[in-house]
C-alpha positions in Angstrom: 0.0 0.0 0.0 0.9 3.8 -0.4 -0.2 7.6 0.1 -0.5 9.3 -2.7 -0.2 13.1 -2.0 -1.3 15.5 -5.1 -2.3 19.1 -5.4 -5.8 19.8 -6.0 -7.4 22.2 -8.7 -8.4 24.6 -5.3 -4.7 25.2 -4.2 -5.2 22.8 -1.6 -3.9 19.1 -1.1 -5.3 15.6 -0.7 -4.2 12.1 0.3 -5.4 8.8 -1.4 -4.5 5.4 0.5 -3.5 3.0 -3.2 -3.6 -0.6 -2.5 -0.7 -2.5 -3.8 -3.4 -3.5 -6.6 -3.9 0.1 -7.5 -7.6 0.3 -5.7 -7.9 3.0 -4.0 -8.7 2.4 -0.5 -9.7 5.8 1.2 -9.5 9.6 -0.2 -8.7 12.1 2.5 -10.6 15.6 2.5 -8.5 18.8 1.2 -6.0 20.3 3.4 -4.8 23.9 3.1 -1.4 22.9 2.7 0.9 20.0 2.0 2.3 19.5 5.5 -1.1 19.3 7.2 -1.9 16.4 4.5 1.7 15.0 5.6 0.8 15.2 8.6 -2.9 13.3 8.9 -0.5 10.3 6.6 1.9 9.9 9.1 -0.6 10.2 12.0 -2.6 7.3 10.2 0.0 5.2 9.8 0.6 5.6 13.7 -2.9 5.2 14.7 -4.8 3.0 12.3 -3.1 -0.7 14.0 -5.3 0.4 16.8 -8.5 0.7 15.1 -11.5 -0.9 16.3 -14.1 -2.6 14.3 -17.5 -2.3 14.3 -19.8 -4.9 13.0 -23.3 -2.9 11.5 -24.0 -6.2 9.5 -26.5 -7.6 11.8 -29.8 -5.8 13.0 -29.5 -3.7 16.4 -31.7 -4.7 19.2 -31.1 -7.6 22.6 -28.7 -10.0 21.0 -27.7 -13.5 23.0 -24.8 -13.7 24.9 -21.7 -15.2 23.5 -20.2 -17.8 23.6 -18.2 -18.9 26.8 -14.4 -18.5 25.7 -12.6 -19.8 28.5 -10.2 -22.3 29.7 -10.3 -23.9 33.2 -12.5 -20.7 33.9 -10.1 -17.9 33.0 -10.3 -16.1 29.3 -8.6 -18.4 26.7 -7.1 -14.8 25.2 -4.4 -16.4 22.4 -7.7 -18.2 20.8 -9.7 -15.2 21.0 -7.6 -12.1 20.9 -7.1 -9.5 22.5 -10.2 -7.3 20.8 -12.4 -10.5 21.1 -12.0 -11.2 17.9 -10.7 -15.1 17.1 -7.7 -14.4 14.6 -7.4 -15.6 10.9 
């Protein structure tokens, strides 16, 4: 993957997140200038391993309980994860 940083026709500059298939993944708003668009980059690539995930596939209202994901009582947390999430 790479930022792609390019002026815009309003004087102002963007950011587009390229996939190493050339999709474009995200498009960033305009910035005034090219080091506040540098800036928002490199505090992405910073922040975004930290990202949660939220799940709006299924219908909001009372869901079930989950599963119980424990060993000999305790959390089994390197089968589930630490976000709850089992890994792939």
């Amino acid at each position: 993957m790479k930022f792609l940083i390019a002026a815009v026709d309003t004087g102002g500059y963007r950011f587009t997140l390229v996939g190493d298939d050339g999709q474009v993944i995200a498009t960033g708003r305009e910035y005034a200038d090219k080091a506040t668009a540098l800036a928002v980059v490199a505090d992405l690539m910073r922040e975004v391993g930290g990202a949660a995930i939220e799940d709006r596939t299924e219908p909001a209202g009372p869901t079930a309980a989950p599963p119980s994901r424990t060993v000999d009582g305790e959390p089994d947390l390197a089968r589930i994860g630490r976000s709850g999430i089992p890994p792939v």
